[in-house]
TIRO-773868 format. One line per field, with one value per residue (C-alpha): x, y, z negated; chain. Coordinates in nm, 2 decimals. Each point is the difference from the previous one (the first is absolute). Layout:
BEGIN
c1 (X	...) $
c2 (Y	...) $
c3 (Z	...) $
mol (A	...) $
//
This chain:
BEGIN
c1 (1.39	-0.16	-0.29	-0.30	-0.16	-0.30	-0.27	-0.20	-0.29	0.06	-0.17	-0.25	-0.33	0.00	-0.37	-0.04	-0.38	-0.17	0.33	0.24	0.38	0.03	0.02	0.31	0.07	0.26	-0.25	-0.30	0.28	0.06	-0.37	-0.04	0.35	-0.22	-0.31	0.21	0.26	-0.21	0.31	0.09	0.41	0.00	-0.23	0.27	0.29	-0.23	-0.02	0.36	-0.08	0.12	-0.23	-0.02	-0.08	-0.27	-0.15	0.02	-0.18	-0.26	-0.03	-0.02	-0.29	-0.21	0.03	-0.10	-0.27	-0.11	-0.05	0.20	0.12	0.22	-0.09	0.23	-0.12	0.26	-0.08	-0.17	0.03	0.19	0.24	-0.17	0.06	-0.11	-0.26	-0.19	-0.38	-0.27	0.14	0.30	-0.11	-0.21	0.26	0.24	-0.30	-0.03	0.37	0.00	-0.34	0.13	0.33	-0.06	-0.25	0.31	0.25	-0.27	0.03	0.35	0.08	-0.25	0.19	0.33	-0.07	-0.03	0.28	0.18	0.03	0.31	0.07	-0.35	0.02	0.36	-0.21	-0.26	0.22	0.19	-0.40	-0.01	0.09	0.09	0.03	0.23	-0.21	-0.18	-0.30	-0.27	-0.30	-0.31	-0.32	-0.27	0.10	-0.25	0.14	0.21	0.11	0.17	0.27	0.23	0.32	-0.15	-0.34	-0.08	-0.21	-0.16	-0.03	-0.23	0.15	-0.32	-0.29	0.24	0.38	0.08	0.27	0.18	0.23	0.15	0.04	0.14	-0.29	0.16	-0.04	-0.36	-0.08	0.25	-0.18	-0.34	-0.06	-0.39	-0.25	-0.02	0.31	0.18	0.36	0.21	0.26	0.34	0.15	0.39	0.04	0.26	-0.24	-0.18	-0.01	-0.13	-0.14	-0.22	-0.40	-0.03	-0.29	0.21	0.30	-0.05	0.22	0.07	-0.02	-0.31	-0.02	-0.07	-0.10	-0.09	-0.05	0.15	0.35	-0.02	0.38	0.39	0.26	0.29	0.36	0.35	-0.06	-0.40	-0.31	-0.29	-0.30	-0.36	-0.36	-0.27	-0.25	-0.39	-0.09	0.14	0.34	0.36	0.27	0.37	0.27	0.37	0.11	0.32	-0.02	0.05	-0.29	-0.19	0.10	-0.04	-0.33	-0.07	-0.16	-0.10	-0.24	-0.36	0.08	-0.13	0.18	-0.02	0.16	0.10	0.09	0.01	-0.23	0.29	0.17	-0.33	0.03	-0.30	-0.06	-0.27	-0.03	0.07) $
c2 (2.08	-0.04	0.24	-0.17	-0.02	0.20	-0.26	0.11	-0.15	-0.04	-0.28	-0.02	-0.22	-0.36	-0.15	-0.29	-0.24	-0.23	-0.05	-0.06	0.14	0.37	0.05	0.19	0.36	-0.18	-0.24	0.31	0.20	-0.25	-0.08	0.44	-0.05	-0.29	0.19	0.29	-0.16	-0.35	-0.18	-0.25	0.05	0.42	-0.03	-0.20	0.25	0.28	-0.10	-0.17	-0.34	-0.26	-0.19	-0.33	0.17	0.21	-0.29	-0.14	0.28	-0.02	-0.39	0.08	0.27	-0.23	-0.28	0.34	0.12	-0.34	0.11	0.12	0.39	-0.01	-0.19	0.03	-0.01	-0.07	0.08	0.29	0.33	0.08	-0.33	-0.10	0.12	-0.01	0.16	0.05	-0.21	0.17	-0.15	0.15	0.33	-0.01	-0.09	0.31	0.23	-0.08	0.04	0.38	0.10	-0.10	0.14	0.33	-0.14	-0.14	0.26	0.18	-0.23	-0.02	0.30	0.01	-0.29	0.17	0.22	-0.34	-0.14	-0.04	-0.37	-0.07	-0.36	-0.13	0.10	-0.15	-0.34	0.05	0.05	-0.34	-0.18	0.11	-0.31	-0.09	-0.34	-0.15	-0.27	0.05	-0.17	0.14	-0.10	0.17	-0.31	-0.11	-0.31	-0.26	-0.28	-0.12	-0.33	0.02	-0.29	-0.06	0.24	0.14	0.11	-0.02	0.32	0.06	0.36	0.11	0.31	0.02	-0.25	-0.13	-0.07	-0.15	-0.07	-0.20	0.11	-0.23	0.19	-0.11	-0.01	0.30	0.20	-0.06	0.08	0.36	0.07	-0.02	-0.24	-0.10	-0.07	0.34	0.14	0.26	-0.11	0.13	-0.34	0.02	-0.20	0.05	-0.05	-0.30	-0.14	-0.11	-0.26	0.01	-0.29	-0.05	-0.01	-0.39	-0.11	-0.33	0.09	-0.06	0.22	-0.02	0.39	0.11	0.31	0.00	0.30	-0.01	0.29	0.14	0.10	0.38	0.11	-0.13	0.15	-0.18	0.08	-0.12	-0.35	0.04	0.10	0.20	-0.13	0.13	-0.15	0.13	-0.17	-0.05	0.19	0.32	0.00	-0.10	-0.21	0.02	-0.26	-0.01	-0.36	-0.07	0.05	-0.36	-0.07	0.28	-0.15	-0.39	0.18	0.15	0.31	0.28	0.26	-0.07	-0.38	-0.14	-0.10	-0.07	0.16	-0.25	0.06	-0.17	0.13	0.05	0.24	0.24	0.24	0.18	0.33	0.24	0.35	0.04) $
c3 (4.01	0.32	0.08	0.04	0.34	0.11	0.14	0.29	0.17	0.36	0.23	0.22	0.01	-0.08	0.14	-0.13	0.01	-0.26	-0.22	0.28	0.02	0.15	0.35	0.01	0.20	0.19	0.17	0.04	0.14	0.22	0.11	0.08	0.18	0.24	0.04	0.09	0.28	0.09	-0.06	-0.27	0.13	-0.04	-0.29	-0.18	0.15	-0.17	-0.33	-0.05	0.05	0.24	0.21	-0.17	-0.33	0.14	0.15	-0.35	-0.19	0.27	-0.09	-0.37	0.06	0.17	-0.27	-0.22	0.13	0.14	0.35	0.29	-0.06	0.31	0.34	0.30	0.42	0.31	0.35	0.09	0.17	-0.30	0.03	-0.33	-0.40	-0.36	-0.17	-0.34	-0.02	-0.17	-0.36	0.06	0.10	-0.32	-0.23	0.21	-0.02	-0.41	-0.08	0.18	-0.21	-0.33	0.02	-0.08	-0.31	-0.14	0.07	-0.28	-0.21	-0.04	-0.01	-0.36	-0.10	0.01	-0.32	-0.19	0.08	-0.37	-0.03	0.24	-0.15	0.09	0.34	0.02	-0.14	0.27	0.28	-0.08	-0.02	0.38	0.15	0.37	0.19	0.25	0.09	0.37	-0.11	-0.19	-0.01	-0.25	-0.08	-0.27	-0.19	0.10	-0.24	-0.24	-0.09	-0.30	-0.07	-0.34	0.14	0.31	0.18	0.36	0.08	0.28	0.19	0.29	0.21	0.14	0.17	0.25	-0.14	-0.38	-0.21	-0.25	-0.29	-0.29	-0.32	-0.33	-0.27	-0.17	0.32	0.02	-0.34	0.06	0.29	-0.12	0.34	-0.03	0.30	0.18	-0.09	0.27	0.02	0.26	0.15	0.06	0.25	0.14	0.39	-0.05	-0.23	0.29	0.25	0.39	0.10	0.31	-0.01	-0.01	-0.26	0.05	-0.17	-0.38	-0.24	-0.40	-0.01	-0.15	0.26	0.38	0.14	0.38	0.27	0.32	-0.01	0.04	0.02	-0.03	-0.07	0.10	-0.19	0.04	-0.20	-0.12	0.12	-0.15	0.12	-0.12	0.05	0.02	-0.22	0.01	-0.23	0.07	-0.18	0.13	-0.15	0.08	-0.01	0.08	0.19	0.17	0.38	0.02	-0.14	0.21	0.35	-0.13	-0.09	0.35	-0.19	0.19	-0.08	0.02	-0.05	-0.27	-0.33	-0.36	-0.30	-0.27	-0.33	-0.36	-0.27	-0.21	0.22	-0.06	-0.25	-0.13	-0.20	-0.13	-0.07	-0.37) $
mol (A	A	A	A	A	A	A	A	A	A	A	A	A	A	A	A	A	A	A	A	A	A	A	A	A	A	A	A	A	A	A	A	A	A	A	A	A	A	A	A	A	A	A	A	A	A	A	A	A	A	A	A	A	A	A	A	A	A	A	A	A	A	A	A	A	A	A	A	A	A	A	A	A	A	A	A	A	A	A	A	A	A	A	A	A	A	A	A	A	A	A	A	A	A	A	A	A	A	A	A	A	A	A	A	A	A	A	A	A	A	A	A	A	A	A	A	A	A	A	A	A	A	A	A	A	A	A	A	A	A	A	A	A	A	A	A	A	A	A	A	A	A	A	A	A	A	A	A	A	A	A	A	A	A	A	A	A	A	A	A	A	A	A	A	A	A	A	A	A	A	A	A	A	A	A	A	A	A	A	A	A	A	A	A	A	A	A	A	A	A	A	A	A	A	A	A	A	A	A	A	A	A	A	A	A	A	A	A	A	A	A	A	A	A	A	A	A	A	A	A	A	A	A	A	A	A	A	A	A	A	A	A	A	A	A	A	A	A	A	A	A	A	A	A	A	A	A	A	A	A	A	A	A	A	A	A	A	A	A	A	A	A	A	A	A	A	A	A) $
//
């Protein structure tokens, strides 16, 4: 018979703010790593990560916090760079303080360690997502149908959503007005159209800002806006459709999507 393994607690600090998903040490690591060389491109080198991904986890941090933790500056004595803003300084600043609180804790946690099948069961509830696009909102409204309810999310006073969930969905969740949901939206989910309040559109979704970065690949591109309201979205389009498009950043565009390519969650 197999000997049974000895659990230990190892990790680091998870921060996470009114019931959102962790921010994970990767993406603090990654945020010290910026503050520390004032680029984005050694930053990434740094922590493991390759440049498109670390512009990613910086894009995913601001739709966190709901702010800007990063801003970049060109020209200059200094030929330009990137740096931390106050709220991401903060945020840095936080994650060093606690870490020694909760290398305490741990470490008194150890000695009670003699349940290794629940924290087998825990460690498959920690869920992660593929999807580039996540988005955290109130409900504002629900219209409830015979198979399927239309409910509406604001991500804050400026950009909203749409999602289309089954009736039993709505009832699992718990959606009611005020809910926090977090949105899930996958980057080939979504459409790029141009900012024309002419052009009409079945898809319940149209997002609209200034086009803030592409990436462009061998056949697609990833092209992300910035939005009103302070959060990003990203979508993946042919590069067809980006040069019939004429994008280039800070043009403006619109993100479409259908509100049944939105999935939604809670905290349980």
């Amino acid at each position: 018979m197999a000997p049974q393994p000895r659990w230990q607690l190892k990790g680091r600090l998870a921060l996470e703010a009114d019931q959102q998903p962790p921010v994970e040490d990767t993406r603090i690591d990654l945020l010290e790593q910026i503050e520390r060389t004032g680029s984005i491109a050694k930053a990434a080198k740094a922590v493991g990560m390759s440049y498109r991904a670390a512009w990613n986890a910086v894009d995913a941090l601001r739709n966190l916090a709901g702010e800007p933790l990063v801003a970049t500056h060109s020209g200059g004595n200094d030929g330009g760079g990137t740096h931390l803003t106050p709220a991401g300084q903060r945020l840095v600043h936080t994650h060093r303080l606690v870490l020694e609180h909760q290398r305490r804790f741990l470490i008194q946690l150890q000695s009670r360690l003699d349940q290794p099948e629940t924290l087998t069961l825990i460690r498959r509830l920690a869920m992660k997502t593929s999807a580039r696009n996540q988005f955290f909102g109130t409900v504002t409204r629900i219209q409830s149908g015979a198979v399927n309810a239309e409910v509406a999310i604001a991500l804050n006073t400026h950009d909203h959503l749409v999602a289309m969930v089954t009736m039993e969905s709505l009832a699992e969740l718990k959606l009611a007005l005020g809910s926090e949901v977090w949105a899930l939206v996958k980057a080939p989910s979504v459409l790029i159209t141009q900012d024309d309040p002419k052009v009409k559109l079945s898809a319940r979704n149209r997002l609209c800002g200034k086009v803030a970065r592409i990436t462009r690949g061998s056949v697609n591109a990833d092209v992300v806006i910035d939005l009103p309201g302070g959060t990003t979205i990203s979508a993946i389009i042919t590069l067809d459709s980006l040069d019939s498009l004429a994008l280039t950043e800070g043009s403006r565009a619109c993100a479409v999507f259908k509100a049944g390519s939105v999935i939604l969650g809670v905290n349980a």
